[in-house]
C-alpha positions, 0 to 999 in steps of 0.5 A: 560106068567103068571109067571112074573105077579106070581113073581111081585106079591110075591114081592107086596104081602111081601112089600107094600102089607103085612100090609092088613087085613087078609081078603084081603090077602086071597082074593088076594092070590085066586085072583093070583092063579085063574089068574094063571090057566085062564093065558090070554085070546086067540082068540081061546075063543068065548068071545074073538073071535074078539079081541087078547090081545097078545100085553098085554101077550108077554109084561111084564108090571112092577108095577110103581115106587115109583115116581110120576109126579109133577102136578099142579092143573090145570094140572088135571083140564085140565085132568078131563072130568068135568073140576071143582067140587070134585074130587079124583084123582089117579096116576097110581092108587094110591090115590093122596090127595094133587091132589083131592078136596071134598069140599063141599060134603054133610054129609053122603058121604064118598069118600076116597081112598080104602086103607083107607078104608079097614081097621079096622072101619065101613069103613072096615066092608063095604068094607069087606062086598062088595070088590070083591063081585060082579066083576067076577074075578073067571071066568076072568083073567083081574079081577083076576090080578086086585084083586091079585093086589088091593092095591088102588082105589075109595071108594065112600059110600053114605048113606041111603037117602043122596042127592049128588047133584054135581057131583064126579068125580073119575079121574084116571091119568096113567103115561107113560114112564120111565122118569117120573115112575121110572120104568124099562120098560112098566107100569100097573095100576090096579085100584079098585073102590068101589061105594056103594048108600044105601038105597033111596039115590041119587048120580051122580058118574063119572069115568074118565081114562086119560094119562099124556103122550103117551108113552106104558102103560097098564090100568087093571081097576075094578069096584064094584057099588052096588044100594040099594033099591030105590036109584038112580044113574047116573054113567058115565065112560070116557076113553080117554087114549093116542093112545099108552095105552091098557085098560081092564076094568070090570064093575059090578053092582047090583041093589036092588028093585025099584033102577034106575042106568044109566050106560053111557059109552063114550070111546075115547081113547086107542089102544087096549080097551076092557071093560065087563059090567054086570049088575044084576037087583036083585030086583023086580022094579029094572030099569036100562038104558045102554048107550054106544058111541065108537068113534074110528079112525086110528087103534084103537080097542075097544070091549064091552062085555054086559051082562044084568041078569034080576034075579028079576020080573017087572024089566026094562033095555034099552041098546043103544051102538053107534059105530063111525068107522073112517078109520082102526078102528074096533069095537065089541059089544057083547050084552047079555040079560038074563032073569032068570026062575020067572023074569016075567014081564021083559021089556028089549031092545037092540040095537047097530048101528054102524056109518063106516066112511070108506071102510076100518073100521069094525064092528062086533056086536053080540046082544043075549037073553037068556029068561028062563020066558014066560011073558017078552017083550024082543027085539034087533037089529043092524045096521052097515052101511055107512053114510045116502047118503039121509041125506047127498044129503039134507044138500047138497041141502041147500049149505052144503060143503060135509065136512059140511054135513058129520060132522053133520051127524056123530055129530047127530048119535053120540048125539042120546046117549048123549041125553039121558044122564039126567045131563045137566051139564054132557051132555055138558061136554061130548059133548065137548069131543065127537066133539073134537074125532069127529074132 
């Protein structure tokens, strides 16, 4: 199943992709050979117990053509989940400018396409310095494919000490059906984003993937955020790509001492969606807030994999992950907590509560610890469940309609994440987004 990805890649790696530097062709050149010996995840594996990516394997996703789609600017402020602001926008992972928009964006804030900054220059320094540094693609065959592909994606470089105040939306658009790709057949992306706040700086960064159509497409994304000592970050991440679209995702960051990163996490759309998050807590001080909602109807699947590695003393982390499970859906959370040997005074919690909205929907959750430190404070729990019948007799008794009563109820588990969100503007943004999958 991996040798056409192992041809498409000798076509990339001689045509658009010879002109990288040297040490991005070796990266890549690794990259393609461990997905080559991994080849494609099975049941089989205890990480994938629940999910089968055999409608990924047994089909050959081609790279997209040269062609683009003709959008107008108000067809991707229609698209973005924040609706205004600046922006980079890609389609089908490739960096369209005429698309985006960074006016406005404070001195000492870099956002460009990572094509661009990969070579020569102090840009191409720091994406040497941490491009496929952090994301596991060693150990996982969807990251590997990622990098043996990496052509284009986001680089967002904040330095030391800048306050970006507005939002930057990263807005990545994914084509589907050959009309409009050029393509002879299903298309894959693999967008690469590399998101670097140094030093006491202050940034609020949103990831965002969404279909132009709804046609057969696969969506192979990775991230890179790196938080620097002290700075602060609000990193939110939307996928709400069509109900025919499969989408993998890694994300990895890494926090250095005394930093804050709020991880929120809204997944919306997809058939088949499986997104691994790690995090490392690797400086002393470090504290980090993990927030997840999944809203999923008809049959679509959606799995999270966490992982929260605690490598550094006196540092925090608070995972909430909400599931809202309407008719065939079925969602996994997998959840890991690890507190490495010397990383005393950890402060960690864990909890996953899912919402079934019918007999027929699942949910498989699989909270962990793994605590290698004796002075820690460590919890974790997991509810799955139908509806509050006390809470739906109340609103019933005050001359609610049952449908009433049950949208209000689904609508107040599912703010219970959205309320912890610190950008209000963000938050209502969001909130829209959330009522609209709810309906």
């Amino acid at each position: 199943m991996t040798e056409p990805y192992v041809r498409d890649f000798q076509a990339f790696a001689s045509n658009g992709a010879a002109g990288a530097p040297p040490w991005l062709r070796e990266i890549r050149e690794g990259a393609i050979a461990r997905f080559t010996a991994l080849g494609f995840p099975t049941m089989k594996q205890e990480a994938w117990r629940f999910t089968s990516v055999a409608p990924i394997a047994e089909t050959h996703f081609t790279l997209p053509g040269s062609r683009r789609p003709q959008l107008a600017l108000r067809d991707v402020a229609a698209l973005s989940a924040l609706g205004a602001g600046p922006r980079l926008v890609f389609v089908d992972g490739r960096y369209e400018p005429g698309l985006s928009s960074l006016a406005g964006l404070p001195e000492g804030v870099q956002a460009t396409s990572l094509a661009e900054a990969t070579r020569s220059g102090p840009r191409g320094e720091l994406a040497r310095r941490h491009l496929a540094r952090y994301a596991p693609w060693q150990d996982s065959a969807f990251a590997a494919l990622n990098t043996a592909f990496l052509a284009d994606g986001a680089f967002v470089h904040v330095a030391a000490d800048t306050v970006l105040a507005q939002p930057l939306e990263v807005l990545f658009l994914a084509t589907s059906g050959t009309a409009v790709t050029g393509a002879g057949g299903p298309t894959v992306s693999h967008p690469r984003s590399l998101f670097i706040v140094e030093r006491g700086a202050r940034a609020t960064l949103m990831e965002s993937y969404a279909s132009i159509a709804d046609g057969l497409q696969w969506t192979n994304a990775v991230t890179e955020t790196v938080v620097g000592e002290g700075a602060r970050v609000e990193l939110y991440r939307v996928q709400r790509e069509g109900r025919n679209a499969y989408h993998i995702a890694t994300t990895q960051s890494r926090q250095e001492r005394d930093s804050y990163l709020g991880l929120h996490v809204l997944t919306l759309g997809g058939s088949l969606a499986r997104h691994d998050i790690t995090t490392v807590l690797d400086g002393t001080g470090a504290e980090l807030i993990l927030n997840g909602l999944y809203v999923l109807g008809g049959s679509q699947h959606a799995d999270h994999h966490t992982v929260i590695d605690h490598a550094r003393p006196h540092c925090a982390s608070h995972e909430f992950f909400n599931g809202v499970l309407a008719e065939r859906a079925h969602g996994v959370f997998n959840g890991r907590i690890i507190v490495r040997p010397g990383a005393q005074r950890t402060d960690s919690k864990q909890t996953n509560n899912n919402l079934l909205l019918s007999t027929e929907a699942r949910a498989d959750s699989q909270p962990q610890l793994e605590i290698y430190a004796d002075d820690v404070k460590c919890t974790h729990g997991s509810t799955v469940g139908p509806l509050d019948q006390t809470a739906l007799y109340y609103l019933r008794s005050r001359g609610l309609s049952p449908e009433t009563a049950q949208s209000l109820v689904t609508y107040g588990f599912a703010a219970e994440i959205l309320g912890r969100m610190q950008r209000p503007d963000v938050r209502e943004r969001l909130d829209r987004l959330v009522r609209a999958g709810l309906a």
